[in-house]
C-alpha positions in Angstrom: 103.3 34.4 118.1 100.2 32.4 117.0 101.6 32.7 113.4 100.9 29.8 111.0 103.1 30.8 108.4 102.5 27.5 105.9 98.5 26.7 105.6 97.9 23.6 103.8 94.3 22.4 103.7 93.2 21.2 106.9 91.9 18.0 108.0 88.9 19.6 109.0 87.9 20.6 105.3 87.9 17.5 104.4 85.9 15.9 106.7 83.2 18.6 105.7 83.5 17.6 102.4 83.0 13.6 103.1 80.0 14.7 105.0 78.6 16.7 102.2 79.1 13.8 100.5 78.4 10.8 102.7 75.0 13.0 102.7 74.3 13.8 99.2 74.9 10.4 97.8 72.7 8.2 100.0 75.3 5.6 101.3 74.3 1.9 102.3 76.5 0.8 105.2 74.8 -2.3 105.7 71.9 -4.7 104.8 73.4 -5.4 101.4 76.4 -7.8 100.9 79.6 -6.2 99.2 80.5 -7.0 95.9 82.7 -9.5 95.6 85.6 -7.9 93.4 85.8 -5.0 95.8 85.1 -7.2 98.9 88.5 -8.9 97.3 90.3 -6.3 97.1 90.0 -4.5 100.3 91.2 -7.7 101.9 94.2 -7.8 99.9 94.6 -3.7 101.0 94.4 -5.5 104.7 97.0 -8.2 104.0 99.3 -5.3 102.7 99.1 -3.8 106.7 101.5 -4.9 109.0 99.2 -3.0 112.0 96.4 -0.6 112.1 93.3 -1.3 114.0 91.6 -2.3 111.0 93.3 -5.4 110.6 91.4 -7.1 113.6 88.2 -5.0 112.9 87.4 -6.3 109.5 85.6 -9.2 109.8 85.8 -12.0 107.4 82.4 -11.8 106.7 80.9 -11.0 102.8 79.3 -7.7 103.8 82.2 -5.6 103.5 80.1 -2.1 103.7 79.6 -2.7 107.1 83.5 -2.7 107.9 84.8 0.2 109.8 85.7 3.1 107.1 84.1 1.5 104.1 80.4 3.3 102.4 78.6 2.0 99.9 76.4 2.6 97.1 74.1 0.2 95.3 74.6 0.8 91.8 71.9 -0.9 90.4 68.2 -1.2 91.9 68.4 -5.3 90.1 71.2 -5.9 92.3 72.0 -7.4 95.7 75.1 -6.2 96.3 76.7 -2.5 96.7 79.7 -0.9 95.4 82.4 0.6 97.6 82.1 4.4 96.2 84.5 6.0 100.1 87.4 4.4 102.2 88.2 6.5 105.3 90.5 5.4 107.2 92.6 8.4 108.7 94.7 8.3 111.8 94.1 4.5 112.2 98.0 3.8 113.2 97.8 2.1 109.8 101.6 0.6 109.1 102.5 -1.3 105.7 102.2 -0.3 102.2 99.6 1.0 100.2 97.9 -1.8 97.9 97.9 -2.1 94.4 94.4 -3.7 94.9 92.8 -0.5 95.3 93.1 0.5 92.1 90.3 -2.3 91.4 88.0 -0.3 93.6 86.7 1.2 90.2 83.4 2.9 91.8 85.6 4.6 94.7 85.0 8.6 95.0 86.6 9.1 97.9 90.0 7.4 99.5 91.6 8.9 102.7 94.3 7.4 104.6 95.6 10.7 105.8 97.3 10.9 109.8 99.0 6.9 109.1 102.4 5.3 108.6 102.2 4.4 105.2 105.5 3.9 103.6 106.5 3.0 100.1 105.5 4.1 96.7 101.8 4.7 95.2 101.1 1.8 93.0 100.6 2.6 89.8 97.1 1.0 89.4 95.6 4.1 91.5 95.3 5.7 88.1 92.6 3.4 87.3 90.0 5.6 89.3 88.1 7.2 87.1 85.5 8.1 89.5 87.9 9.1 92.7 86.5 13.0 93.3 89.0 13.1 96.6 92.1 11.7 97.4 94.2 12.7 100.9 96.9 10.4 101.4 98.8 13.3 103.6 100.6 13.1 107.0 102.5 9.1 105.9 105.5 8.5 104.6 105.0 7.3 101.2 107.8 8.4 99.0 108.9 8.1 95.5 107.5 9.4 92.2 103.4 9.7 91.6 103.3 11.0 88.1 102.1 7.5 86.9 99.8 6.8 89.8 97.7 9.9 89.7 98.2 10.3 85.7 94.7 8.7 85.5 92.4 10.7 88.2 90.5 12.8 85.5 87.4 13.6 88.2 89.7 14.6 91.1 88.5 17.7 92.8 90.8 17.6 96.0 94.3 16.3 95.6 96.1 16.3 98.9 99.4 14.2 99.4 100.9 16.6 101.7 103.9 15.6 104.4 105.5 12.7 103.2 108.6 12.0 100.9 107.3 12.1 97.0 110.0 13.4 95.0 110.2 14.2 91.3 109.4 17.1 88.9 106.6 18.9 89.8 105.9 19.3 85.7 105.0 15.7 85.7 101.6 16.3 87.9 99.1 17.3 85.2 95.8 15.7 83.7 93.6 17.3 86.2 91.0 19.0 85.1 87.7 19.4 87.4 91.1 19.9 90.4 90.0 22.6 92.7 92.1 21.5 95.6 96.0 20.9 95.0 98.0 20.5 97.7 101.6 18.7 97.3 103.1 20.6 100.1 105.9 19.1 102.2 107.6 16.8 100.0 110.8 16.9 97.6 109.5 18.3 94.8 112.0 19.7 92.0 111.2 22.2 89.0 109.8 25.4 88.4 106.1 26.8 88.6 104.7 26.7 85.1 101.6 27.9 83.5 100.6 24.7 83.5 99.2 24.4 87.2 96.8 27.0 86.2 95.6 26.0 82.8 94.7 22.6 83.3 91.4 23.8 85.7 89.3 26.7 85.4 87.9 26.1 88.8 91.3 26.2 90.9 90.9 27.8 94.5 93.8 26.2 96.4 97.4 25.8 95.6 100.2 24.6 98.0 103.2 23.4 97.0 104.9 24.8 99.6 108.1 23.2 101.6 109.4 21.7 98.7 112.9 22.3 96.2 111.1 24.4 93.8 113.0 27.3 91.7 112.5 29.7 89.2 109.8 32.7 89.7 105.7 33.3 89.4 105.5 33.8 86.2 104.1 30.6 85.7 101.1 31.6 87.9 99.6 34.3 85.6 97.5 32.2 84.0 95.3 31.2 87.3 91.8 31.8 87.4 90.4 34.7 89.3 88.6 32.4 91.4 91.8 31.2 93.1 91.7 31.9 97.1 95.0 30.7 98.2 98.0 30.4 97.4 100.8 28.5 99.6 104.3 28.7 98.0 106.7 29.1 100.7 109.9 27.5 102.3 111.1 27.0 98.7 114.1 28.4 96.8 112.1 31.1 94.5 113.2 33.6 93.4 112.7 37.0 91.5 110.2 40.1 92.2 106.4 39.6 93.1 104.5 39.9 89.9 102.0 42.5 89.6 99.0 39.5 88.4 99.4 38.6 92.2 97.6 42.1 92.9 95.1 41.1 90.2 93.7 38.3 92.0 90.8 39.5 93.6 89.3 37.1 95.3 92.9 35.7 96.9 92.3 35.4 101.2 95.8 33.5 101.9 98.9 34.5 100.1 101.9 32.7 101.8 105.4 32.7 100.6 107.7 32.7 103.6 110.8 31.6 103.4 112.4 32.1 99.8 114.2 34.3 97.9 111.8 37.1 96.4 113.2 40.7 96.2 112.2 44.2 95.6 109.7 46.3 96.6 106.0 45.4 97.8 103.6 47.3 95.2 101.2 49.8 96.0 98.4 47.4 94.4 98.8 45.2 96.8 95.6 47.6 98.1 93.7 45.9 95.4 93.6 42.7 96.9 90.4 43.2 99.1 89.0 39.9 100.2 92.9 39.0 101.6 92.9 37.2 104.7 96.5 36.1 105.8 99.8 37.7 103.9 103.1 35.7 104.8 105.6 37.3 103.1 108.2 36.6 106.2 111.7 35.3 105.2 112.3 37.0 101.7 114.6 39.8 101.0 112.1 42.4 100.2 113.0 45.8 100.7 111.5 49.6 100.5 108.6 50.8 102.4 105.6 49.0 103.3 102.9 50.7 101.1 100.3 52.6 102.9 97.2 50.8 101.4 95.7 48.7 104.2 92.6 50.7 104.5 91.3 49.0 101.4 92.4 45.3 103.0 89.3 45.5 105.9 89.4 41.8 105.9 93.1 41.3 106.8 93.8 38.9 109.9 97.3 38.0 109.6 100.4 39.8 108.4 103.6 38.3 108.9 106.4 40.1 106.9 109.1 39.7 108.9 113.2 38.9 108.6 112.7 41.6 105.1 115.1 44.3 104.8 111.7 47.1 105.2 112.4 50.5 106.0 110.6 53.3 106.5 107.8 54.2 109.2 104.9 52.1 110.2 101.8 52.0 107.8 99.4 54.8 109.7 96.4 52.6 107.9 97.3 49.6 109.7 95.0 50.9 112.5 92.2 50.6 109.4 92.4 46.8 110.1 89.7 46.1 112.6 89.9 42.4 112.3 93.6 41.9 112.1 94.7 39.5 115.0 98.7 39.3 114.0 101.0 41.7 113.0 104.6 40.1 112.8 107.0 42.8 111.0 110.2 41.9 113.4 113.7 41.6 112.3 113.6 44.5 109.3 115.0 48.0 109.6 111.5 50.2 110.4 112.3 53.6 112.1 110.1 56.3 114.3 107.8 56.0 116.5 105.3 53.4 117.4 102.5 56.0 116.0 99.7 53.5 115.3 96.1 54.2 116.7 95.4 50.7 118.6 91.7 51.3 119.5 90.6 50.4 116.1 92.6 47.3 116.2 89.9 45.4 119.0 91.0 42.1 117.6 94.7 42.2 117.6 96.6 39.1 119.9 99.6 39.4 118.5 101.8 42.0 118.1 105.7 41.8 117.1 107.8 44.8 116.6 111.0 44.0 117.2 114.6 44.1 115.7 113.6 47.3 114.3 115.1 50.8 114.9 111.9 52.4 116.4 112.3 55.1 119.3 110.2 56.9 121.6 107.7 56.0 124.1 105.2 53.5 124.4 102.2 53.8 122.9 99.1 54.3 125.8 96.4 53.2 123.0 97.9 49.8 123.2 96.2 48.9 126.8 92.9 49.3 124.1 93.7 45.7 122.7 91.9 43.6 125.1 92.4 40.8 122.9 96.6 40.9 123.1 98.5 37.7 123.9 101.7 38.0 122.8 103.5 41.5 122.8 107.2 41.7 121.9 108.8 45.4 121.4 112.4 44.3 122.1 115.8 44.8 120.0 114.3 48.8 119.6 115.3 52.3 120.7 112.3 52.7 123.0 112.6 54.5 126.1 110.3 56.3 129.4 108.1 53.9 131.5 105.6 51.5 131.0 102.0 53.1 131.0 100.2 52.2 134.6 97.4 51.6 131.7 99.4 49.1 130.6 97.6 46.8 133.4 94.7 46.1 131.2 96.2 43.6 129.2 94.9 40.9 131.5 94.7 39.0 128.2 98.8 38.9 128.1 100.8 35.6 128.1 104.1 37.0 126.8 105.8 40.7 126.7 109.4 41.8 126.2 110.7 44.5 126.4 114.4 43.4 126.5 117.3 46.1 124.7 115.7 49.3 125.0 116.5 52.0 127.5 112.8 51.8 130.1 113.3 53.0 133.2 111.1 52.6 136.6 111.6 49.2 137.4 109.6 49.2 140.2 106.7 50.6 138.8 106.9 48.7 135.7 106.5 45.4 137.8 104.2 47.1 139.7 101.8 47.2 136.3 102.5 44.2 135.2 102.0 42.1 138.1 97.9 43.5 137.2 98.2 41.2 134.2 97.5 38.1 136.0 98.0 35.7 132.8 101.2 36.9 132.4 103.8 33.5 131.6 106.4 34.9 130.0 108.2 38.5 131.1 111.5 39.5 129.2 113.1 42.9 130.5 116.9 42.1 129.7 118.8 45.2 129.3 116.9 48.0 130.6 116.3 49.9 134.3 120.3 50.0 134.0 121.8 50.7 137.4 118.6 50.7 139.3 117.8 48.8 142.8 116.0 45.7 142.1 112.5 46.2 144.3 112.1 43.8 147.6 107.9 44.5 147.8 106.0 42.9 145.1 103.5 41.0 144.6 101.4 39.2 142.0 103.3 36.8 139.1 101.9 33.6 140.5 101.7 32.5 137.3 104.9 33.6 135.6 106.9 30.9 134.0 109.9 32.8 132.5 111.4 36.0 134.1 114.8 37.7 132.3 116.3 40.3 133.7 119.4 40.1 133.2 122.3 42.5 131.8 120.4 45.5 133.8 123.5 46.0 136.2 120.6 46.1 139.1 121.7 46.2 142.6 120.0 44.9 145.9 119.4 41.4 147.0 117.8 38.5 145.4 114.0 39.3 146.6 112.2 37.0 148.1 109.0 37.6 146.2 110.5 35.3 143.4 110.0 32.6 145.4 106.3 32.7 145.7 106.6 32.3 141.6 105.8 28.6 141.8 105.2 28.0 138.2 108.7 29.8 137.9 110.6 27.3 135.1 113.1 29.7 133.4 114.7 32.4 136.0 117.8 34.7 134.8 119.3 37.5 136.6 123.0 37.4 135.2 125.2 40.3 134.4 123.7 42.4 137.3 125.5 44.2 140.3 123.6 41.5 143.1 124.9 40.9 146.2 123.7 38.8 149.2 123.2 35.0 149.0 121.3 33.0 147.2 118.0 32.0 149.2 117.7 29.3 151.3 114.3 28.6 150.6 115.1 28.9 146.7 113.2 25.1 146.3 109.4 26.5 146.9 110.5 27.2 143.4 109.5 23.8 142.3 109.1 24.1 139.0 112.8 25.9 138.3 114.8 23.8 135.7 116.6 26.8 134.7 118.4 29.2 137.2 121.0 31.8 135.8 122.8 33.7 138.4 126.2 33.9 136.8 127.8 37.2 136.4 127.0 38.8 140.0 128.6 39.1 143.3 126.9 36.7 145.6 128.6 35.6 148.6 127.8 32.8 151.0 127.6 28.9 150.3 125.9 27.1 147.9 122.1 27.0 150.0 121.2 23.2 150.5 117.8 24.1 149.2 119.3 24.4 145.4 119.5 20.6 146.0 116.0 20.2 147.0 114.3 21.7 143.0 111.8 19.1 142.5 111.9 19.5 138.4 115.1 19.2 138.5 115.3 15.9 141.0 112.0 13.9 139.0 111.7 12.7 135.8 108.3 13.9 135.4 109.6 17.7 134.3 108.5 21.0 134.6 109.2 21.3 130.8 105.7 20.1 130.4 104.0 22.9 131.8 105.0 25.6 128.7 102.6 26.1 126.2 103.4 25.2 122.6 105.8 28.0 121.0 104.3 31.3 120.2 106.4 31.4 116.7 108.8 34.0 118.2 112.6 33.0 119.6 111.5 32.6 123.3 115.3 33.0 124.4 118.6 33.0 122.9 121.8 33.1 124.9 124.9 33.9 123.0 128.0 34.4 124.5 130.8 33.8 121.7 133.6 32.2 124.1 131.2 29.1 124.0 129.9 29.4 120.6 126.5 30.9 121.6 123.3 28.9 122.6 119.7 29.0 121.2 116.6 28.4 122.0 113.5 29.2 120.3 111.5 27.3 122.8 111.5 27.5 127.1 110.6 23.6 126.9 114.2 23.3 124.3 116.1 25.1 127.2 118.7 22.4 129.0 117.6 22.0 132.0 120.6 24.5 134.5 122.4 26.0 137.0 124.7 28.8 136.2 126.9 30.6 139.3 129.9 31.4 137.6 131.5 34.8 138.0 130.3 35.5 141.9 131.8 35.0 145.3 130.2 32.2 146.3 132.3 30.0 149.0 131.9 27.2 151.3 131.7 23.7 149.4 129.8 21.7 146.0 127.2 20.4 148.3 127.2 16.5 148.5 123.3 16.6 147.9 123.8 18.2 144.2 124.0 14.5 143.0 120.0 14.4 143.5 119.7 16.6 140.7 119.6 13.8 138.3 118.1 16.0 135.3 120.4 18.7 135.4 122.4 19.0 131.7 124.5 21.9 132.9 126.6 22.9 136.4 128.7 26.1 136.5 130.1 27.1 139.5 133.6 28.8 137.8 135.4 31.8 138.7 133.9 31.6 142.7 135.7 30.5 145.8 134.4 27.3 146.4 137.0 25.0 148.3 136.4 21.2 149.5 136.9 18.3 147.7 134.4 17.7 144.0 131.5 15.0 145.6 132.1 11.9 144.1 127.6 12.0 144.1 128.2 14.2 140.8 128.7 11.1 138.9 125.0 10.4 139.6 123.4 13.0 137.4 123.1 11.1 135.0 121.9 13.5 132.3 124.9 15.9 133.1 126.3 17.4 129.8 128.6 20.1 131.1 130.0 20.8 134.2 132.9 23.6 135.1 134.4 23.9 138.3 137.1 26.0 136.7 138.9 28.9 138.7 138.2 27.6 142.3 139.7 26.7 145.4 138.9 22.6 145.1 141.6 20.2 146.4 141.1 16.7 146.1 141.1 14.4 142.7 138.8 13.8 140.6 136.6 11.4 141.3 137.0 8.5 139.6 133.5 7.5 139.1 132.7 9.9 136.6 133.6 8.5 133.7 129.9 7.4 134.0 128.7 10.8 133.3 128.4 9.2 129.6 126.5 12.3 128.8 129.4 14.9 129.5 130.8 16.8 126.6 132.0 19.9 128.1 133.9 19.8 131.4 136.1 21.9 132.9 138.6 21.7 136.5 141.3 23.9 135.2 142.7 26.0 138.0 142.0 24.9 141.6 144.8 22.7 143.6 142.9 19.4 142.4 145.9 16.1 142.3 146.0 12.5 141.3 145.0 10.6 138.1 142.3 12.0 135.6 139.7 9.3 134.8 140.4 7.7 131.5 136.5 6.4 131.0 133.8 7.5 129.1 134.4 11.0 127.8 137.5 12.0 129.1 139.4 11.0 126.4 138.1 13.6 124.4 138.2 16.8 126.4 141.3 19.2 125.4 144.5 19.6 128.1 142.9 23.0 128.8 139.9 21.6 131.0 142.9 20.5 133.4 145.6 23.1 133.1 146.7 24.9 136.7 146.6 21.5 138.5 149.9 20.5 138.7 148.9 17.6 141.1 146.7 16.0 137.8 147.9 13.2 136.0 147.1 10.6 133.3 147.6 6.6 133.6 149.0 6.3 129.8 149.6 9.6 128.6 151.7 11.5 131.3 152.4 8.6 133.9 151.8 9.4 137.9 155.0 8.5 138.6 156.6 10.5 135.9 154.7 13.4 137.1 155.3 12.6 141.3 159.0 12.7 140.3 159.3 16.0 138.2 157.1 17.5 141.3 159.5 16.7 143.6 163.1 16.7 142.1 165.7 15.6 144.1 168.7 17.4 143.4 172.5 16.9 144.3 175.4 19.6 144.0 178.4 18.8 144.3 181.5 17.4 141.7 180.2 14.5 140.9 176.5 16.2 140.2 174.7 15.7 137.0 173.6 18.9 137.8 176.2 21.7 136.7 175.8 25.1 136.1 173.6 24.8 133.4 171.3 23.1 135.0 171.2 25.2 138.2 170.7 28.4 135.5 167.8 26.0 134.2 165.7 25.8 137.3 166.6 28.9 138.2 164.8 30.2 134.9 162.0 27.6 135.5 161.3 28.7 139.0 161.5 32.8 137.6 158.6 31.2 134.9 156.5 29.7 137.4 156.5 32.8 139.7 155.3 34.6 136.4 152.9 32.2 135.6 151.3 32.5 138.9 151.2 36.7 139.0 149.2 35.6 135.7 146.8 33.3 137.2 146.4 35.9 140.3 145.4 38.9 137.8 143.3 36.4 135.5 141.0 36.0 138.6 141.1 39.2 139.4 139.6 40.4 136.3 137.7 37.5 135.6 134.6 39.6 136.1 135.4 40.9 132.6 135.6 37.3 131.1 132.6 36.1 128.7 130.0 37.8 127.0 126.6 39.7 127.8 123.3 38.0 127.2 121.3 38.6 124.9 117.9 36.9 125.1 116.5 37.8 122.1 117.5 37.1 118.6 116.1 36.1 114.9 115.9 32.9 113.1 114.2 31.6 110.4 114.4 28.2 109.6 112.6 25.9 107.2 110.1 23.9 109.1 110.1 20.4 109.9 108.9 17.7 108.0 105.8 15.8 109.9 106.5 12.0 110.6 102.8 11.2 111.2 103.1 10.5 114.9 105.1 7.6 113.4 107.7 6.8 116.3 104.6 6.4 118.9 102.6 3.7 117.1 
């Protein structure tokens, strides 16, 4: 979803504005030496670096205006030098403190340091520029209080200190009074929204504080001027309804409070609020029905209002916003139909339904949105087929489908393989208990395909492999049969291959041996576009404590079998794979001996070989998988000493149980455990063994048949074990806090 649900001020804005006034104020960037008191004290600003690119491109020499960054102005026609009225110095890899010196810089109206790796506190001295109209310190990592160091800035019209540390109460920043610009977003701020934000400018048209610690309500807002255009509150711990001044702001385009704690009902005035943009109200606990007053909001772009608790039918006058591009209502508890008239939505490229309890069929006026991207309908109670008009959408990147009841599997591919853009294709749970089709074509640039959980029959079709750009491929929990294909490495790009759940037969093809991405360290994880704002997958299965992924490139780079029939042995080969995280071959019949060439994937974090026929020991070697935190040998015929290395301290007696031939140097000695393998046992009168102990192995031997009529039916239900996928879920978190590119420099 191309969602931006914070929207601080962006860099872009500001450079307009130095333009505008770079322009209007005549600069001098040379001919003119630099005064001497500011020429001073941007050298002492350059001793306070400890890297930056400005450090070697100031020269030593006296005319200072012509330094990289620095503008001029002369000030007085009698004079021969200029004063240093703008410093812009953003994304310069600038690394040190900020100076106290530049608070001597008494002429400055402009100072941006923006996109560095400033750390520290603001000195205190900033406060001594009177004249500084714009200040953008954002994307460092300053930290500390700034009460005292911007106390001073009476002619600030654009305050941005956005994305570092600051912390403090936000009641402290006041004094501001030609502000139009406030942005303090991403920080640590603590306290509540009071009135005073508002009162101290009459001019105010952007406010972010978002991603902060703030608490309390909006009442504090219902002093702000009419003029106001945004408003950027959320990921913060507010609380309380949505005040009805909100609806009273006419000329508000971008209301944003995701993430926080806001309850009740969205009022009917929110029709009121005509020039409105953007509303991102996603992450609350709002509740009721989503008024029905969008015909009056003609200039709406983005709506985001999902993870709510709305109920109710769709808004029929959402198809009244021609210019809306997003419309995110997932995760809230909307019922009937899909009923919305999509030819008056031209513009729309994102659309996100679901986690809803909508039914029905698909609506055919979709195929009208030329424009759509990203399409996600999943988590409903939508049935039928998908619309052969459906093939349209040659604009589409991502659809799912996944947990409704479609049917036609054949002929939904057979549509969508039209839509030649198509990257991402979820169909999880649908087509139940229908033949997988052998005869298509198209998808040659498909990066994710789910389809698992369909119970489809058939063979794995060889038209997957022609997927090149194929990264993610699941077809678990399905009724397949056959083997696996030989020539499964055309796929070159597969990093993630989940066949588990099935009933494949045949070895373990050499060719899964052969997957480029999963052999090099240059990864296919590159090739996936930046997240589309939506959980791209999510696999939960509660006997492993669930996985998620909100991203194909945060996937871990595996090979699931478990739960088939696989047979024949671990190929020696698989120790190529040197960028696999996770191996499961459980629960097959796969005999041999465990390769010892394991050991050399070296980013292996879990490996299960559990419920097979392997003989042999452990190899010893892998106590350099230093990576391993999950592993897994219980119940094949597997003898001699467990490595004591690396991780295998750590892993539980259960990963080796049903191998009676395993031991342990220290804790259960080999010799120990050779000698209670194979008792020797006397009768006779002079026997330690009486009676007793006869009726002792006697009931030991009874236990041991038992135990093994247990292992025997465990296996033969095993198809039963774990947990259905589910490749879709919700979460919300608050976003991370930008380090500037920091790490890199």
């Amino acid at each position: 979803m191309v969602v931006l649900e914070f929207a601080p001020m962006t860099f872009f804005k500001w450079v307009l504005l130095a333009c505008f006034l770079c322009s209007s104020l005549g600069l001098q960037t040379s001919g003119q030496s630099c005064n001497p008191n500011d020429l001073v004290a941007l050298k002492e600003f350059a001793e306070s670096l400890t890297d930056g690119s400005i450090i070697t491109a100031w020269s030593n020499e006296a005319i200072c205006c012509q330094w990289d960054g620095v503008f001029c102005e002369n000030k007085s026609s009698g004079s021969n030098s200029s004063r240093v009225i703008m410093l812009i110095l953003p994304n310069k890899g600038l690394k040190g403190t900020v100076s106290s010196s530049l608070g001597r810089l008494d002429q400055l109206k402009l100072l941006n340091l923006s996109c560095n790796c400033l750390e520290g506190g603001l000195p205190q001295e900033l406060s001594n520029l009177k004249q500084l109209e714009v200040l953008d310190l954002c994307h460092n990592k300053l930290s500390g209080p700034v009460s005292e160091s911007l106390s001073g800035l009476v002619s600030i019209q654009s305050l941005n200190i956005s994305s570092n540390s600051f912390n403090g109460s936000i009641s402290a920043l006041r004094g501001f009074p030609n502000v139009s610009v406030f942005n303090i977003s991403n920080n640590s701020f603590t306290g509540q929204v009071s009135p005073w934000i508002c009162s101290f400018s009459k001019g105010l048209r952007i406010i972010d504080l978002s991603i902060n610690h703030l608490v309390g309500t909006l009442e504090g807002l219902g002093s702000c001027s009419t003029s106001l255009q945004e408003l950027h509150l959320g990921y913060n711990s507010l609380s309380g309804h949505l005040p009805e001044y909100l609806y009273s702001m006419s000329s508000l385009e971008q209301l944003s409070i995701p993430g926080n704690n806001f309850s009740g009902q969205l009022s009917e005035n929110l029709g009121r609020l005509s020039s409105l943009k953007s509303l991102l109200i996603s992450g609350n606990q709002l509740s009721g029905a989503i008024p029905d007053v969008f015909g009056n909001l003609t200039n709406l772009e983005q709506l985001a209002a999902h993870s709510n608790s709305f109920s109710g039918h769709l808004p029929a006058s959402l198809a009244l916003c021609s210019k809306l591009q997003v419309l995110d209502l997932r995760n809230n508890s909307l019922i009937g139909g899909i009923e919305l008239n999509f030819t008056g939505m031209p513009s729309l490229c994102a659309l996100d339904l679901a986690a809803n309890h909508f039914i029905g069929l698909l609506p055919s006026s979709l195929s009208d949105c030329k424009e759509l991207k990203t399409l996600n309908l999943a988590k409903n109670g939508l049935f039928g087929s998908i619309p052969e008009s459906f093939a349209k959408l040659t604009s589409l990147l991502f659809l799912s489908f996944s947990n409704n009841s479609f049917v036609g599997l054949s002929g939904s591919l057979s549509v969508l393989q039209q839509c030649k853009n198509l990257t991402t294709l979820f169909l999880a749970m649908n087509f139940h208990d229908e033949e997988i089709p052998q005869n298509i074509s198209g998808f040659e640039n498909l990066m994710i395909l789910a389809l698992g959980n369909c119970g489809l029959r058939g063979k794995i079709p060889d038209w997957l492999l022609n997927s090149r750009k194929m990264g993610v491929l699941d077809l678990s929990w399905n009724q397949l049969d056959g083997s696996i294909p030989s020539r499964i490495d055309q796929m070159e790009n597969l990093f993630y291959l989940d066949l588990s759940n099935n009933y494949l037969t045949g070895e373990i093809p050499k060719g899964l041996a052969e997957l480029k991405s999963l052999i090099s360290s240059n990864s296919s994880l590159s090739i996936f576009p930046p997240s589309v704002g939506i959980p791209l997958y999510v696999k939960r299965n509660e006997s492993a404590s669930g996985l998620q992924y909100n991203q194909a490139s945060r996937l871990p780079p595996s090979i699931l079998l478990s739960n088939n029939q696989l047979n024949g042995t671990i190929l020696s080969e698989i120790g190529r794979l040197k960028q696999l995280h996770v191996l499961d071959l459980s629960r097959n019949n796969i005999t041999g001996v465990i390769p010892d060439s394991i050991s050399e994937m070296e980013n292996l974090e879990t490996l299960d070989l559990s419920f097979n026929d392997l003989y042999g020991s452990i190899p010893q070697s892998f106590d350099k998988l230093t990576f391993l935190s999950k592993f897994s040998v219980a119940y094949n015929h597997l003898n001699g000493v467990i490595p004591t290395g690396g991780q295998f301290y750590s892993f539980p007696s259960s990963s080796f149980e049903g191998n009676p031939g395993l031991c342990e140097k220290i804790i259960f000695p080999c010799h120990v455990a050779d000698g209670m393998r194979q008792p020797h046992v006397h009768y006779g009168s002079n026997s330690k063994f009486g009676r007793n102990s006869i009726l002792v192995v006697t009931i030991g031997v009874a236990v041991a048949i038992l135990l093994l009529l247990a292992i025997v039916l465990l296996r033969m239900s095993r198809r039963i074990a774990g947990d259905p996928v589910n490749d879709l879920d919700e979460e919300l978190s608050r976003p991370r806090r930008c380090e500037a590119l920091c790490s890199s420099k």
